[in-house]
N, C-alpha and C positions, 0 to 999 in steps of 0.2 A: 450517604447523600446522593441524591440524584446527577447526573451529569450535566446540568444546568446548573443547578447548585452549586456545584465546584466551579466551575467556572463564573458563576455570574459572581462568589465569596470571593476567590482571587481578587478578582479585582479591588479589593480594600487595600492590597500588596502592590500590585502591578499596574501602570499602564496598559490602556488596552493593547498597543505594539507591540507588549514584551509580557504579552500570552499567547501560545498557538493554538489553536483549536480546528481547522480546517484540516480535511482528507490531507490535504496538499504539503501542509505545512508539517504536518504529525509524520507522516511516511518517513523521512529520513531518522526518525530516531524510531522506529518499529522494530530495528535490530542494529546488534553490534557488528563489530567483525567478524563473528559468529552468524551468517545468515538464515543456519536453517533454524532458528529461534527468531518468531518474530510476534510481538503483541503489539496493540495498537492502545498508545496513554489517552485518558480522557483529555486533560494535557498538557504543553511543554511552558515552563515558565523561564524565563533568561534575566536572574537577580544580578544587577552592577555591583552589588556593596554586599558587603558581609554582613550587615544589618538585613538589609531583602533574604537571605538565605535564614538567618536564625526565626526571621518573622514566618517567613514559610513554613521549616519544621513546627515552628509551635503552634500555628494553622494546623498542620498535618498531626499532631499530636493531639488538638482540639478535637477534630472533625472525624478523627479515625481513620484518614484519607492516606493509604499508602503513597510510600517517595521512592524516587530512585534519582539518586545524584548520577550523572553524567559528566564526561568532558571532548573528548575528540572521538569515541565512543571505538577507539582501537583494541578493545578486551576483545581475545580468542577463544573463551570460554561462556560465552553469553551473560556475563554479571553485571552489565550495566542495559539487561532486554527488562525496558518496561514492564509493571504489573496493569493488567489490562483497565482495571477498577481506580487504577490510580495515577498521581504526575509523572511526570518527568522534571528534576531542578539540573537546567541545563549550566556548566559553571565554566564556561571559554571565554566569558565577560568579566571575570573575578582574573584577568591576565597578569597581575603587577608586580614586578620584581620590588620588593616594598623596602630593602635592606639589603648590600653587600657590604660585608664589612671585610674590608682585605687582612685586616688585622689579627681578626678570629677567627680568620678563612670561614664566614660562615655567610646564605643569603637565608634572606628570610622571603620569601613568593608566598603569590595565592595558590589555589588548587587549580587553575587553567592556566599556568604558564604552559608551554610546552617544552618539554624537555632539553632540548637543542640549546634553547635561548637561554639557559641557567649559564652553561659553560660562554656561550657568546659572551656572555655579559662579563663573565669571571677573567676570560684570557687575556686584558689590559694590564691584568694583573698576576698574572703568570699562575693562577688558577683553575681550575675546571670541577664540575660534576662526575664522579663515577660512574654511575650506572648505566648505561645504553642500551637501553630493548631496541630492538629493529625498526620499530617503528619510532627510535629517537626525533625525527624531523618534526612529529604530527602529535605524539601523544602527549599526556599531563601530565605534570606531578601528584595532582590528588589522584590518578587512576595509578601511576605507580605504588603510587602509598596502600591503596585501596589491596594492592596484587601483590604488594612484595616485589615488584617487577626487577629481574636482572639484565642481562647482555653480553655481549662479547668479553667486554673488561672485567666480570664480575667474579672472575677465576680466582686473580690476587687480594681483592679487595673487599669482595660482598657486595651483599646484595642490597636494594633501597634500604630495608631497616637496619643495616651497619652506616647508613649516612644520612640520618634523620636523626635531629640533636629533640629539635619539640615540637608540640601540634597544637594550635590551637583552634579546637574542633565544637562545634553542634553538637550535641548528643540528642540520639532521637526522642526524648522528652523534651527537648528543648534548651534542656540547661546546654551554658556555655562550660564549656573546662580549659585550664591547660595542664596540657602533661607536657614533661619533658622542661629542659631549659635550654639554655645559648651553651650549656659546656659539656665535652664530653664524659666528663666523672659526675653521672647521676646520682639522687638520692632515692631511697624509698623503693619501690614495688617499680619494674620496670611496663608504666605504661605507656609508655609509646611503642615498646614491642608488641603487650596488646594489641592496639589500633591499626598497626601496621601490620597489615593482608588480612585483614578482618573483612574484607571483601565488603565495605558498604553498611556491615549487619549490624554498625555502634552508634553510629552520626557520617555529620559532614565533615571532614577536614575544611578551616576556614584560610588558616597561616600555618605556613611547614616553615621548619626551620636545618635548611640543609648544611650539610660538612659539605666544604670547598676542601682541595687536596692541590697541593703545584703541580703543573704538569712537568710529565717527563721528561728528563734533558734530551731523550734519544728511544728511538725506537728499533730494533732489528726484527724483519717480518721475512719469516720462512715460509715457503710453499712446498708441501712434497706429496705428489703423485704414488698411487698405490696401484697394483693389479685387484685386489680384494679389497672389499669394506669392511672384512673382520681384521685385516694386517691394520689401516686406519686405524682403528680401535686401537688393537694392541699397541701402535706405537704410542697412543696419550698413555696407557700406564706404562709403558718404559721412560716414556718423557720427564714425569713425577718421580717412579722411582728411583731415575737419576740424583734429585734432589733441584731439580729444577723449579721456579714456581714461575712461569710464562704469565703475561699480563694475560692472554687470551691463548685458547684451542679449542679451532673449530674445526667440522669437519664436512664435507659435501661430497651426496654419492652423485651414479653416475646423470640421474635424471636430472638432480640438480643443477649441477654443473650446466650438463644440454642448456636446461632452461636460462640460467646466468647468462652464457654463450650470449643464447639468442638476444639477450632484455641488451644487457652492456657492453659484451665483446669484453670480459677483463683478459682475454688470453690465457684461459685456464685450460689444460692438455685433454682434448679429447678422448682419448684415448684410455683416461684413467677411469677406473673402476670408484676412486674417490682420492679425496685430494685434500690434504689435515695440512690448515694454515694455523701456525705458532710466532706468537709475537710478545718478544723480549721488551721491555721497557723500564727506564731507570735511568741512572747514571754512565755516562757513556764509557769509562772504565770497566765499572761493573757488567755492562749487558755484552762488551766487546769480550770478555771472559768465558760467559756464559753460552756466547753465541757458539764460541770456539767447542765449550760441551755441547752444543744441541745436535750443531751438524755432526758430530761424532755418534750422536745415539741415535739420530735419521738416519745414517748411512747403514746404522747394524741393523733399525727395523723394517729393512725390505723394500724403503723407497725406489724404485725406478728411474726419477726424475727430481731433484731439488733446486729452488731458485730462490736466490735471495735480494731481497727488495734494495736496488742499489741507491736507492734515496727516495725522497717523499711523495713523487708522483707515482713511484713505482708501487710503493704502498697502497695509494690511494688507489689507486687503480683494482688492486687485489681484495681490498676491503667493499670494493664498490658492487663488485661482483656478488659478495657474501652477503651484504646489505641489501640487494637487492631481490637475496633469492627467491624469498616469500612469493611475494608479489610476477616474479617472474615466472615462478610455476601454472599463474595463471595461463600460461602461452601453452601447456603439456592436457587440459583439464580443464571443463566450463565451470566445476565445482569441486574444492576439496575439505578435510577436515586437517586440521595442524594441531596435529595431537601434542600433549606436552608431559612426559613424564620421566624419571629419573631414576637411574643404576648406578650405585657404587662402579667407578671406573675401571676399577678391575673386571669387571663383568660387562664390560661396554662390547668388545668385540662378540661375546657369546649374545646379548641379546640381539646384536646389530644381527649374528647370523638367524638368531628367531622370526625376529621380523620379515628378513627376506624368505625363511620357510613359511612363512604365515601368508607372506605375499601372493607366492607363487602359487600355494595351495587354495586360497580364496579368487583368484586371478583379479586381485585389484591392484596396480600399482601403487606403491610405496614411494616419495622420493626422502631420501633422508638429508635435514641440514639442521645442524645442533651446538650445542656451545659442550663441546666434547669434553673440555676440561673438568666443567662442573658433575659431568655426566647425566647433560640435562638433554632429553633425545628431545628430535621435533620430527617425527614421521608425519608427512604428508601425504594423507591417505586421499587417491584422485576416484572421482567419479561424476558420473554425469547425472543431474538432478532430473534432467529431461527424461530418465529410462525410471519404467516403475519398480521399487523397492529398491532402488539403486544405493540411496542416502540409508535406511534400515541396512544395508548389507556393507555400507561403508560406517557404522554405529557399530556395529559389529567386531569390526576387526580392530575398530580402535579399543574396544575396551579388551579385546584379549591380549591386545600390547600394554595398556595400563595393567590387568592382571600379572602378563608377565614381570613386570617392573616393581612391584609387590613383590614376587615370587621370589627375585633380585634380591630383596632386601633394599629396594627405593621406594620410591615414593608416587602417588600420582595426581602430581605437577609440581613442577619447578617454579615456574614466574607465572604462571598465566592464571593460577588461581581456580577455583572447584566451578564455580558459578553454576549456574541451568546444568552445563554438559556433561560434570563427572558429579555430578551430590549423590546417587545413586550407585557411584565405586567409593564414596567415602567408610562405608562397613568392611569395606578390604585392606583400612588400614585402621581402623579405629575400632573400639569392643562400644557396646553400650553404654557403658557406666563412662566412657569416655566420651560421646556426644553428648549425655545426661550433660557433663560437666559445663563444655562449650555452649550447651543451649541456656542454663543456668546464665554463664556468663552473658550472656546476648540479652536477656529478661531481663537482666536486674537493671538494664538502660534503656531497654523499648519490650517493655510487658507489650505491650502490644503488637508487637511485628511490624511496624511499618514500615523500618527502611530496609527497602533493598529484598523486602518480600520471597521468598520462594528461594533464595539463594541459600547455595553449599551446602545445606543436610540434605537427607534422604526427602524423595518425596514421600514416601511411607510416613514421616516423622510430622 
């Protein structure tokens, strides 16, 4: 169809208000948080009701017209960057907490809740959501779902698809499904593990259906300061080997830190080379026990400096720093890449030391800030877009740290998903007859390719 054509078709769906088609209006969704991926949709539609979204797909299933669902558009990995030929279904207007049942600890939301607001809504009731990516404040639950997405907490507990009970989704034909139900003992073929971090490539999520969990009586939050960022490392596998299992272990070198400094002032030591915050939670008998083990095995791996959060502002404060790091890097660097990939823990200190020879020898700065426990790295690789080949030479060293992390025996990524940026390292962790398999899967519910286009295989494929 012509680009008049779609547009002028929409309109059997849409008010003319809730279509964008204007330079103006298109530009904010031409890329994700991913910015050096950018296309421009022919264009954006904004459905209120889950009824508008199902009518879309099977418009786009009609028409042959590529989609790409959307939500606060915080993916790291380019998987929600528009196909140029095709919409954008924008879903921040689908926002409704539709169901908390305190009873089954469960809520039921659209796919544009944002993340934050699940737990808001739950803690009346001495409940909360798990999983916290960084970007908890701003992002969605259908973008979590879409990525698997983790975060700090997701050490003890797992990741989105350990607390997604059911989904009831679009599928890019258009059919409606539900998978999953309201309990945690499923029946049948586990499709909502499917669905969940299928990156977009199946349908729409319409209704997720989340595990509530009580929140913790208590929290104990340690800070310890290192002279090395490979002693960091080594301390999370002594931490475990302990027999320890920490809500959260993260970790921040020294650029990071800088940057934190600069964004929030959390008072985190200068002076350190990196600095691994461990946070106990549970029962306050139990975490008072354990705390008693942690500071024992800090003290034998080489910490310098240990401080512990004498109550809740103190916490907050420590966490805010870390929450913020991301974003605060921007104060180091006009442009970086946030790479995401993953080392069995015991190998955490030898690759953290790869990276810094990979650093120094490429002369690009590195800052490193990670959920250390999962042994999920987040090198943020800094460059300036403004110098030519600068971004090719910062592409570069990201993927000899995803090869490294292969080489590990990890993975490459954690929470953020393959999208545009790595489908072309997915052959370094996958054979042939193993994408044959996932592409099969993806076919047998959009033979045609439509949603989410171009995402997670090879481009060769």
């Amino acid at each position: 169809m012509s680009t008049f054509d779609i547009r002028s078709s929409l309109r059997e769906i849409y008010p003319p208000a809730r279509i964008l088609t204007r330079p103006a209006e298109l530009a904010p969704y031409e890329s994700d948080a991913l910015t050096a991926f950018r296309a421009r949709p022919v264009a954006v539609v904004l459905p209120q009701t889950q009824d508008e979204v199902v009518a879309t797909v099977r418009w786009c299933n009609r028409t042959g017209v590529p989609f790409v669902a959307r939500g606060s558009g915080t993916s790291l990995s380019g998987g929600s960057l528009p196909v140029p030929d095709g919409i954008v279904i924008a879903l921040n207007r689908l926002n409704r907490i539709l169901r908390l049942d305190p009873t089954e600890r469960l809520a039921v939301v659209e796919p544009g809740v944002i993340n934050s607001d699940v737990s808001r809504a739950a803690a009346p009731h001495g409940l909360y959501y798990v999983p916290d990516p960084s970007s908890q404040p701003v992002c969605t639950i259908g973008g979590n779902v879409a990525f698997n997405s983790g975060g700090a907490h997701c050490l003890k507990y797992g990741m989105t698809t350990n607390h997604v009970l059911a989904i009831k989704a679009v599928l890019a034909d258009g059919e409606v499904v539900q998978l999953g139900g309201g309990s945690v003992e499923g029946v049948g073929p586990d499709l909502v593990g499917i669905f969940v971090g299928s990156e977009g490539l199946l349908g729409i999520a319409l209704e997720i259906t989340l595990r509530l969990l009580p929140k913790p009586e208590g929290y104990r939050t340690v800070l310890a300061a290192y002279r090395t960022l490979e002693a960091a490392g080594e301390a999370v596998a002594q931490v475990v080997a302990a027999g320890l299992l920490p809500g959260a272990m993260e970790i921040m070198d020294r650029l990071a830190i800088e940057a934190a400094e600069a964004a929030v002032g959390a008072g985190y030591p200068l002076d350190a080379a990196a600095i691994l915050i461990v946070e106990l939670e549970g029962e306050l008998p139990e975490i008072e026990a354990e705390l008693a083990h942690l500071m024992r095995v800090i003290k034998v791996s080489g910490a310098y400096e240990v401080r512990l959060a004498r109550d809740e502002a103190q916490r907050q404060v420590i966490w805010k720093g870390r929450k913020s790091a991301f974003s605060a890097v921007g104060r180091l660097s006009p442009d970086y890449i946030v790479q995401d990939g993953v080392v069995p823990r015991g190998r955490l200190a030898e690759a953290l030391a790869e990276i810094e020879r990979l650093s120094r020898e490429s002369g690009i700065r590195v800052a490193n800030v990670f959920h250390a426990g999962d042994g999920n790295l987040h090198p943020l690789i800094l460059y300036d877009g403004r110098q030519p080949g600068a971004l090719a030479r910062a592409e570069e060293l990201a993927g000899e740290i995803l090869r490294l992390c292969v080489r590990l025996g990890g993975s490459i990524t954690g929470e953020h998903g393959v999208g545009m940026e790595k489908r072309d390292y997915l052959p370094q962790m996958f054979g042939q007859a193993d994408l044959e398999a996932m592409r099969r899967l993806r076919r047998a519910v959009d033979p045609l390719e439509l949603s989410n286009r171009g995402k997670m295989f090879p481009s060769r494929e």
